[in-house]
C-alpha positions as CSV (number, residue, x, y, z in Angstrom):
1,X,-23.1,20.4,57.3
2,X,-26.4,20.2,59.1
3,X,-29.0,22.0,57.5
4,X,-32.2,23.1,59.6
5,X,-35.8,22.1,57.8
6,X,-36.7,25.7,57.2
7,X,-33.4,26.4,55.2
8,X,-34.2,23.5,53.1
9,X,-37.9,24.1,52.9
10,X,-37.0,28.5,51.4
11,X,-34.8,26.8,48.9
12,X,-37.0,24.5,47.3
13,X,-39.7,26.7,47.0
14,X,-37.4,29.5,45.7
15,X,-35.7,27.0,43.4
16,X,-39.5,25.8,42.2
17,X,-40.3,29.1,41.2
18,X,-36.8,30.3,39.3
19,X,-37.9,27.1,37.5
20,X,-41.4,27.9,37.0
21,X,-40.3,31.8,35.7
22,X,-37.6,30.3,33.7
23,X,-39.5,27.7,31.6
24,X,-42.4,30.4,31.4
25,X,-39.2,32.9,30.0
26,X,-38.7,29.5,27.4
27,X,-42.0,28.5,26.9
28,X,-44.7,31.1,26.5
29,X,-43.0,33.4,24.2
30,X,-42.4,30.7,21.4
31,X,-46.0,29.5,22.3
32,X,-47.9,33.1,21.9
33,X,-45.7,33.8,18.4
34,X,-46.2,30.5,16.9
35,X,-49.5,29.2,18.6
36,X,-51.5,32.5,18.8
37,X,-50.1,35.9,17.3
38,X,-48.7,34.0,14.4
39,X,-50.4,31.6,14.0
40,X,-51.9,32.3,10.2
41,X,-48.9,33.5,9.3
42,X,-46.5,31.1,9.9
43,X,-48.9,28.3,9.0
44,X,-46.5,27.3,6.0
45,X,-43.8,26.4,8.9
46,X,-46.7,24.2,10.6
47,X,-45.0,20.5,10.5
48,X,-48.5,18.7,10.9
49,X,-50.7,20.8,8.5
50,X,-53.8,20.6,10.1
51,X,-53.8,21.5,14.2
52,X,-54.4,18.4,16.0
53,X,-54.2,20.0,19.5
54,X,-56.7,20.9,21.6
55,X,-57.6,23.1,24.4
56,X,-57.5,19.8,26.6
57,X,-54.2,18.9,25.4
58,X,-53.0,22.0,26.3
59,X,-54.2,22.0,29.9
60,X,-53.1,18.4,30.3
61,X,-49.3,19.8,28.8
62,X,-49.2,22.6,31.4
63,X,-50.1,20.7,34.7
64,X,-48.4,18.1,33.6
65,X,-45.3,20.0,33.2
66,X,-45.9,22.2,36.8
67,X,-45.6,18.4,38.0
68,X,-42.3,18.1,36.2
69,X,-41.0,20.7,37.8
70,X,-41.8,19.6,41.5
71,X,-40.5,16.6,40.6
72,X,-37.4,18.8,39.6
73,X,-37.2,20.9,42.5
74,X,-37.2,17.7,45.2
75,X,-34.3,16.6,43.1
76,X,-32.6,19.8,43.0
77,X,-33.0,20.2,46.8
78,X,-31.7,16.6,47.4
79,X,-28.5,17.7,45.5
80,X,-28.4,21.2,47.4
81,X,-28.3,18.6,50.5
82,X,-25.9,16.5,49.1
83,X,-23.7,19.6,47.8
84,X,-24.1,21.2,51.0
85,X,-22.4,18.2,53.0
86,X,-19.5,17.3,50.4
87,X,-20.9,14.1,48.8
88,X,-20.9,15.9,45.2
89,X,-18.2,16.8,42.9
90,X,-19.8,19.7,42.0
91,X,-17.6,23.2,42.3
92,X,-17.9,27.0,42.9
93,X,-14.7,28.4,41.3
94,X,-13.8,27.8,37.6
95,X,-9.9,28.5,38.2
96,X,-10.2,25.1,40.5
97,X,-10.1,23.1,36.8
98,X,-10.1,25.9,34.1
99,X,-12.0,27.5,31.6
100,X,-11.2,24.5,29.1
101,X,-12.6,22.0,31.3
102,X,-15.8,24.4,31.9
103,X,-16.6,24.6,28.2
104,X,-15.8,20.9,27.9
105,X,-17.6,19.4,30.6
106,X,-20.8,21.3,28.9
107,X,-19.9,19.7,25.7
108,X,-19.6,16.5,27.9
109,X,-22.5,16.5,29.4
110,X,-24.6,17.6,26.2
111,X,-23.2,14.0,24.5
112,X,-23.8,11.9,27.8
113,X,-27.2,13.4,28.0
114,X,-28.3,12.5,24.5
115,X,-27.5,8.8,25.1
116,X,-29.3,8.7,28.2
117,X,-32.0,10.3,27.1
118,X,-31.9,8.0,23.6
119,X,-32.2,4.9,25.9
120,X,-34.4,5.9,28.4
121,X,-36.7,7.0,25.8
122,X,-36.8,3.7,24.3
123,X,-36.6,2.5,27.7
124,X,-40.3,4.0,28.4
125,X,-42.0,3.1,25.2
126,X,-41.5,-0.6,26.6
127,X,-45.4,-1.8,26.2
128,X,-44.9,-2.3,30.2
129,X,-44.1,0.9,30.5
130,X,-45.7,3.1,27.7
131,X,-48.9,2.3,29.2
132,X,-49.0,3.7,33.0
133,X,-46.0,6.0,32.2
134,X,-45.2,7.5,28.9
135,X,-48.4,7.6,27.5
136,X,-49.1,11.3,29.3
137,X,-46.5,12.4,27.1
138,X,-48.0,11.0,24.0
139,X,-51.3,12.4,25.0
140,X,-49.6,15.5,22.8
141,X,-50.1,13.9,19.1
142,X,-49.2,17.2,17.7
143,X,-47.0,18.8,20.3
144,X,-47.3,22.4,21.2
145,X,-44.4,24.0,23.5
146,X,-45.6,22.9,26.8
147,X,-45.3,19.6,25.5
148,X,-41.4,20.3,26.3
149,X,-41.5,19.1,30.1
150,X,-45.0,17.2,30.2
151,X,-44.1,13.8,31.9
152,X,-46.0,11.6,34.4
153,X,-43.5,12.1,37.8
154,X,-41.9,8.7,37.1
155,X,-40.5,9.6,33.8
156,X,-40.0,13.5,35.0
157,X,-37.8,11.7,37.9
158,X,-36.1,9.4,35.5
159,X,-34.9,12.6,33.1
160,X,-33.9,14.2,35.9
161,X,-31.1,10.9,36.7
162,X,-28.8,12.4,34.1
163,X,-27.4,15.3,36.4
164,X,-27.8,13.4,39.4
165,X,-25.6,11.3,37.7
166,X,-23.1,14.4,36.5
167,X,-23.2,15.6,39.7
168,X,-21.6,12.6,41.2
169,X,-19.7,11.1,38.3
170,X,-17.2,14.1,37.2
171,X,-16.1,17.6,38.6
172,X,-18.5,19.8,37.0
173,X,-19.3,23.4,38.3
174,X,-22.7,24.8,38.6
175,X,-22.6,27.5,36.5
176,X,-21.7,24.6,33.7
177,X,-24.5,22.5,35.1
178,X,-27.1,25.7,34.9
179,X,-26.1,26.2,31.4
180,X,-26.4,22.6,30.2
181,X,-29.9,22.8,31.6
182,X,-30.8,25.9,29.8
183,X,-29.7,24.6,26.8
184,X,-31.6,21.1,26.5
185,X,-34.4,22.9,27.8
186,X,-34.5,25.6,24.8
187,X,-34.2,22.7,22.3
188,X,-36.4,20.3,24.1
189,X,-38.9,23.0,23.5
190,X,-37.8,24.0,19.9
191,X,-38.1,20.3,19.3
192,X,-41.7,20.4,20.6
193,X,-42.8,23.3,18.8
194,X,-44.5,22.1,16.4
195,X,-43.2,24.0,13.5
196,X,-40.0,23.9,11.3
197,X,-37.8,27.2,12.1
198,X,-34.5,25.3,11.1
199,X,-33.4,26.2,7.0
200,X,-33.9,24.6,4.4
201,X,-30.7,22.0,4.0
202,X,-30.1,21.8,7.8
203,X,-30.9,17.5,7.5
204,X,-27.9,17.2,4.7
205,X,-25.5,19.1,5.4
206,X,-22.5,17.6,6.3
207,X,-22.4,19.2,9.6
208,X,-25.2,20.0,10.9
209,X,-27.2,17.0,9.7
210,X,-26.5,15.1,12.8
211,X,-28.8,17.5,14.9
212,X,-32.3,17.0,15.2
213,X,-34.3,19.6,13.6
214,X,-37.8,20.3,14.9
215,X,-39.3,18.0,12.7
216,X,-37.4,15.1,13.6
217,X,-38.7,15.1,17.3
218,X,-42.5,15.9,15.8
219,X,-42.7,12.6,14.1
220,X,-42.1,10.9,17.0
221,X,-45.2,12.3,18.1
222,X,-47.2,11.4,15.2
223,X,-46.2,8.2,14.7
224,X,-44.6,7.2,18.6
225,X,-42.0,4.5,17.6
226,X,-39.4,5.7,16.0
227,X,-36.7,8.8,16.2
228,X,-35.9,8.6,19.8
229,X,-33.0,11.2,19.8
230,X,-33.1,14.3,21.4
231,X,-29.7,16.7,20.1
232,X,-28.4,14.3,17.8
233,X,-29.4,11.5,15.3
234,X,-27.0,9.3,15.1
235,X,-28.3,7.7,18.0
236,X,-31.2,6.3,15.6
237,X,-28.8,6.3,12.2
238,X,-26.9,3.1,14.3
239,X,-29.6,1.7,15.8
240,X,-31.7,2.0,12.4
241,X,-34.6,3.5,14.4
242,X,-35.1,6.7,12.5
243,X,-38.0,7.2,10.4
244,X,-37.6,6.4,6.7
245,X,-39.4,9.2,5.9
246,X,-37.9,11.8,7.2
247,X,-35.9,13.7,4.9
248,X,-39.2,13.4,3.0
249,X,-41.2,15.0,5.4
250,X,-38.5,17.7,6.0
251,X,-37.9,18.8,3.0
252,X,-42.0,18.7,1.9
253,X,-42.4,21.4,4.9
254,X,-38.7,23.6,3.6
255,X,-41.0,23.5,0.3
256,X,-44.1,25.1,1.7
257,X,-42.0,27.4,3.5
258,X,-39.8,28.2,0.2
259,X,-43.5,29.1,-1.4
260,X,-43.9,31.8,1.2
261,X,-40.8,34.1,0.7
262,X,-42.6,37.1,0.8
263,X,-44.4,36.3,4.3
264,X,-41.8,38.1,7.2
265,X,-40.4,35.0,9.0
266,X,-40.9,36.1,13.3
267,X,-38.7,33.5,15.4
268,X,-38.0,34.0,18.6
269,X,-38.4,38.3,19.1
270,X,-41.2,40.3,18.3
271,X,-39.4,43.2,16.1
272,X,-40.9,47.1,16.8
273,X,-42.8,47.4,13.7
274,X,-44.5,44.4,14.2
275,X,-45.4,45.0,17.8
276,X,-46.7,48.9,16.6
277,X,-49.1,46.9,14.5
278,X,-50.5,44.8,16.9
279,X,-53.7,46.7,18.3
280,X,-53.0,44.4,21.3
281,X,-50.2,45.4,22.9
282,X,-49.8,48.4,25.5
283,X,-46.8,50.2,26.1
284,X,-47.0,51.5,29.9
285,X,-44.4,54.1,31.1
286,X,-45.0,55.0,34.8
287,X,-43.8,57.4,37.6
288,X,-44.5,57.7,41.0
289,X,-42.2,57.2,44.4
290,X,-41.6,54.4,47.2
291,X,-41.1,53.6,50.4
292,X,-38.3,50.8,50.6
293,X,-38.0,49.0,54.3
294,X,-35.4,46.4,55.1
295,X,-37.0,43.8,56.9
296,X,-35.0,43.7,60.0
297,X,-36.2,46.6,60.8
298,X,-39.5,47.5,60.1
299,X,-41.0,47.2,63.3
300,X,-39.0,50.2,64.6
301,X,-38.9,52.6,61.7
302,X,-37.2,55.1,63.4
303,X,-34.0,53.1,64.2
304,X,-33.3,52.9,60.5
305,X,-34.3,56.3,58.1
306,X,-34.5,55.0,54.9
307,X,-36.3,57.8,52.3
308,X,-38.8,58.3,49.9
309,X,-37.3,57.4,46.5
310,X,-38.6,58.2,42.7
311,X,-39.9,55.2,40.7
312,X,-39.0,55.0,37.2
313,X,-40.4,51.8,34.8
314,X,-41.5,50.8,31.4
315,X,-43.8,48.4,30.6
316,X,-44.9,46.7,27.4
317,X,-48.5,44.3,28.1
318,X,-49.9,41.8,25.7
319,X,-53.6,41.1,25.9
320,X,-55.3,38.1,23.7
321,X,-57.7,40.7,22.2
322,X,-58.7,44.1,23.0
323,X,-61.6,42.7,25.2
324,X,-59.5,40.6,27.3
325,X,-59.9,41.3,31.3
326,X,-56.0,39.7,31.9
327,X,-53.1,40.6,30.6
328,X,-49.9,39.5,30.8
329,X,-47.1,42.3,31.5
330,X,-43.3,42.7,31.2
331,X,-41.8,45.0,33.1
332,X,-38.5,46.9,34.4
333,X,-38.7,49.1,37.0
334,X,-35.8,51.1,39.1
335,X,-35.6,53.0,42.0
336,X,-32.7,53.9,44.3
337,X,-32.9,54.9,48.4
338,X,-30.9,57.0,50.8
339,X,-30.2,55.1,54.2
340,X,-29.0,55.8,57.2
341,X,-29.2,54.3,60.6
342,X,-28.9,51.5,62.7
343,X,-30.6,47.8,61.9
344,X,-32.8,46.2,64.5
345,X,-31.5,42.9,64.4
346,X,-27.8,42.9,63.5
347,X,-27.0,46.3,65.2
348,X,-25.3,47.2,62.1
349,X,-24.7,51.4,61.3
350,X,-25.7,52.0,57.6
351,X,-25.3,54.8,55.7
352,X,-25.7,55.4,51.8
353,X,-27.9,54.0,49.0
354,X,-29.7,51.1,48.0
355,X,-30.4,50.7,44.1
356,X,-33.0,48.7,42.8
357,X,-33.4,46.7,39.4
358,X,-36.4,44.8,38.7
359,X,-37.1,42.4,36.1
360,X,-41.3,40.9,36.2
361,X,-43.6,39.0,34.6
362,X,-46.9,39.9,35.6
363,X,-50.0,38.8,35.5
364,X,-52.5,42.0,35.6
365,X,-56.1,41.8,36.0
366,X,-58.6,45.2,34.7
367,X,-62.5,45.2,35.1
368,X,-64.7,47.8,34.1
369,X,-66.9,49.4,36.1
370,X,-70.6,48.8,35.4
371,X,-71.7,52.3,35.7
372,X,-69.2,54.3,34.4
373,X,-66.8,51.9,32.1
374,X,-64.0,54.7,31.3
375,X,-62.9,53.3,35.0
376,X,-61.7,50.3,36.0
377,X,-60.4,48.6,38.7
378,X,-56.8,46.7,38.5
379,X,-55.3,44.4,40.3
380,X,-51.7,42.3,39.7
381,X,-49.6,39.5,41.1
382,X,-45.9,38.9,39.6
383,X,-42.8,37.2,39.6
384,X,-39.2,38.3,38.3
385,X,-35.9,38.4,39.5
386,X,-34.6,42.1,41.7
387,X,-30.8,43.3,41.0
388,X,-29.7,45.5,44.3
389,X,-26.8,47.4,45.0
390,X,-25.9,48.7,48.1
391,X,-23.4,51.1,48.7
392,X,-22.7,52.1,52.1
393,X,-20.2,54.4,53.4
394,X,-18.7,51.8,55.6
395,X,-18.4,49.1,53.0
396,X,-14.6,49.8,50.5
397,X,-17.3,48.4,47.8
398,X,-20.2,48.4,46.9
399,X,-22.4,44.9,47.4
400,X,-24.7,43.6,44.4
401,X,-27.1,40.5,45.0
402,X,-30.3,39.3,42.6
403,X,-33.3,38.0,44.7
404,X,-36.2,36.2,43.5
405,X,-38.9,38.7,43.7
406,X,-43.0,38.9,43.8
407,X,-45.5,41.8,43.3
408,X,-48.8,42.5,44.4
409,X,-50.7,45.7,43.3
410,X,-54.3,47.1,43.0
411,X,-55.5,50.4,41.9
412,X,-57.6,52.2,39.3
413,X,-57.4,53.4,36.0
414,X,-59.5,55.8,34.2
415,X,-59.6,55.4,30.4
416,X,-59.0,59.5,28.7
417,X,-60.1,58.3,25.0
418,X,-59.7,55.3,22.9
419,X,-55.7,55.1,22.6
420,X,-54.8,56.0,25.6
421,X,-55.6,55.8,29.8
422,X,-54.4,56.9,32.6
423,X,-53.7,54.4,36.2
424,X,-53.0,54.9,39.8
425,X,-51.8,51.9,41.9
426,X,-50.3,51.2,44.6
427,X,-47.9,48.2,45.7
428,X,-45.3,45.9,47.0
429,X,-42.3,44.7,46.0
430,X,-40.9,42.0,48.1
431,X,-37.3,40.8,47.4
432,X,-36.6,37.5,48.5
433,X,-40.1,37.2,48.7
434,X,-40.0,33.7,50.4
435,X,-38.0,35.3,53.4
436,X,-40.0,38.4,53.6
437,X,-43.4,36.0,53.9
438,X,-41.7,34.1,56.9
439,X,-40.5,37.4,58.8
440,X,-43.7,39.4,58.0
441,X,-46.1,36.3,59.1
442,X,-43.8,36.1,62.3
443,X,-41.8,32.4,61.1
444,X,-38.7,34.2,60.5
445,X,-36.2,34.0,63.4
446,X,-32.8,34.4,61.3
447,X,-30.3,36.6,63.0
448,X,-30.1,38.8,59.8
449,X,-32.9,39.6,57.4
450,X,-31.2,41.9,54.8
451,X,-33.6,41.6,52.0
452,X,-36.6,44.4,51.9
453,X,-40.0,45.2,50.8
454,X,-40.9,48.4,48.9
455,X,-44.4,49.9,48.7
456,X,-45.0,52.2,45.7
457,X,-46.9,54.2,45.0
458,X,-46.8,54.9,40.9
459,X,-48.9,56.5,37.8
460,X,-49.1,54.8,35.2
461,X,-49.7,55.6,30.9
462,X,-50.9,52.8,29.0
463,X,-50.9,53.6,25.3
464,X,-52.4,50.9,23.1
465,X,-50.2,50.1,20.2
């Protein structure tokens, strides 16, 4: 199959930033509970006592993961290529090989992965090597989160082999290979945490001792040569490359923990007491309506009516302290649209509704005015992922697709007393925001451009916890 440039080019930079969103999904909450809300409170879980970590390290963990994940995406594209044109034995319908072999080849590809990534590990602390190569991920001598993904390109490229190899090697489907992927990359990250969140026991007992607790990986860090495994130790048990002392050292941190009973334990959720406590936090329910336009037609409005629909979202947005100008915002919006025309572009009659769901992470910016501080200006930018349905008369069912979505919104807000203020802003929502981009900056030249872009138009409460 002969893919065009352009085709190639939209799906790596969509697939870059589903990665981006999803290791941000992984990373940052275990990273604000653990490394910032929490911090004092969970100290007794801290692996390393004393934080070694420093703002430095932490930068140098985050780009250095960004540049994982480009790394990522070329390979993911070359596989989309290779998929694309038949060279890969990777499928689309389970019932081709069954549900067994699904849930196996998962469990087949979790083992395979663990011995590639035992001897690829030792591979790279090869002094050759170490030194131009796996000595950026060492930089992180008491690893925080980020820590998870932050290679120099050569190694992110070698991690990456293992499902190039899968791809090619056995049938697998995608859905299995997505999951695989989601799993190593929640325990690569628990691994990297930096604090103990497994029970006390977990390294004896007579099942579960043969996975790697978070402390296992963490003294790797602190002392580099030594407890290469990622899942599983057995890996080092043969090879007589784990640490003697750890079973010591995992136990001596069960011990603090088993001091501090009486401290609430906060893993990966924030529960709604705690979140009611935290002066912090806003909750931000909002209103207002939007004008939805499908791209193929929005330079000739009148060939395709589509109304004015109500706005319904909720909104709960963390700031570091009370003071902060940014804020980071989760949020979930809906709105739904009458249609009813004829499409520019495909020449296709519509008639019916267009539902919107909309997942976002969003970054949200609020300065105070100088002279009169009760108002501020906002501004925000946003990723998440869009659920739409369509249902059209013409259509026996109804259609449901989830796009990649970005927002962009400014407005102002005007603060009523010390609990409470009130916003007006106003927006877009652009699903399938890389195709939107190309038509709307004149690069797209598709026959059909079904996604659309939504300006809203919304009121917003936010009510500090």
């Amino acid at each position: 199959m002969m893919l065009q440039f352009k085709d190639i080019f939209q799906y790596g930079i969509t697939d870059f930033f589903t990665n981006l969103l999803i290791y941000g999904i992984m990373v940052v909450p275990f990273f604000l509970l653990f490394w910032v809300i929490y911090k004092a409170q969970l100290k007794h879980r801290r692996i390393q006592e004393k934080q070694r970590s420093t703002k430095q390290i932490l930068w140098h963990e985050i780009k250095y993961s960004i540049s994982t994940l480009l790394i990522f995406t070329v390979v993911d594209v070359a596989l989309y290529v290779a998929q694309m044109n038949g060279f890969t034995q990777i499928y689309d319908k389970v019932s081709d090989y069954g549900l067994a072999y699904f849930v196996f080849s998962i469990m087949l590809m979790i083992v395979l992965h663990d011995t590639w990534f035992y001897w690829t590990h030792r591979l790279m602390h090869h002094p050759k090597l170490y030194k131009y190569v796996h000595k950026v991920h060492h930089q992180s001598t008491d690893p925080s989160p980020f820590a998870a993904f932050s290679f120099h390109p050569l190694e992110a490229l070698l991690e990456a082999g293992a499902y190039i190899i899968f791809s090619f090697l056995f049938p697998v489907h995608l859905m299995a290979l997505i999951g695989w992927q989601l799993l190593q990359m929640l325990l690569n990250v628990i691994g990297h945490l930096g604090y103990e969140i497994y029970p006390k026991g977990f390294n004896t007992h007579w099942l579960f001792k043969f996975k790697t607790p978070s402390t296992h990986h963490n003294l790797h860090h602190s002392h580099f040569s030594g407890n290469y495994g990622l899942y599983f130790t057995w890996w080092d048990k043969w090879c007589k490359t784990e640490f003697k002392d750890y079973h010591q050292k995992f136990e001596s941190v069960q011990k603090r923990i088993s001091e501090h009973k009486k401290i609430a334990l906060i893993f990966i959720t924030v529960t709604f007491t705690t979140i009611a406590k935290a002066q912090h936090f806003e909750l931000m329910p909002s209103i207002g309506y939007g004008k939805p336009y499908i791209i193929e037609s929005i330079e000739e409005k009148k060939d395709l009516n589509i109304g004015y629909s109500p706005i319904f979202s909720m909104g709960l947005k963390y700031k570091p302290t009370a003071e902060s100008k940014w804020g980071l915002l989760l949020s979930i919006q809906h709105f739904e649209a009458r249609v009813k025309g004829i499409t520019k572009i495909s020449q296709t009659p519509v008639d019916g509704f267009i539902g919107n769901t909309s997942f976002l992470l969003i970054a949200e910016k609020e300065k105070a005015f100088k002279k009169n501080p009760k108002w501020a200006f906002i501004n925000g930018y946003g990723l998440g992922l869009s659920a739409e349905n369509y249902v059209f008369k013409s259509e026996a069912q109804p259609r449901r697709n989830v796009y990649l979505s970005a927002l962009l919104n400014a407005g102002f807000s005007r603060k009523i007393n010390d609990k409470v203020s009130i916003a007006i802003t106003d927006g877009l929502l652009i699903t399938d925001f890389i195709k939107g981009i190309h038509y709307l900056t004149g690069n797209w030249q598709g026959q059909s451009a079904g996604e659309d872009i939504s300006e809203n138009l919304v009121v917003t409460f936010k009510i500090k916890l």
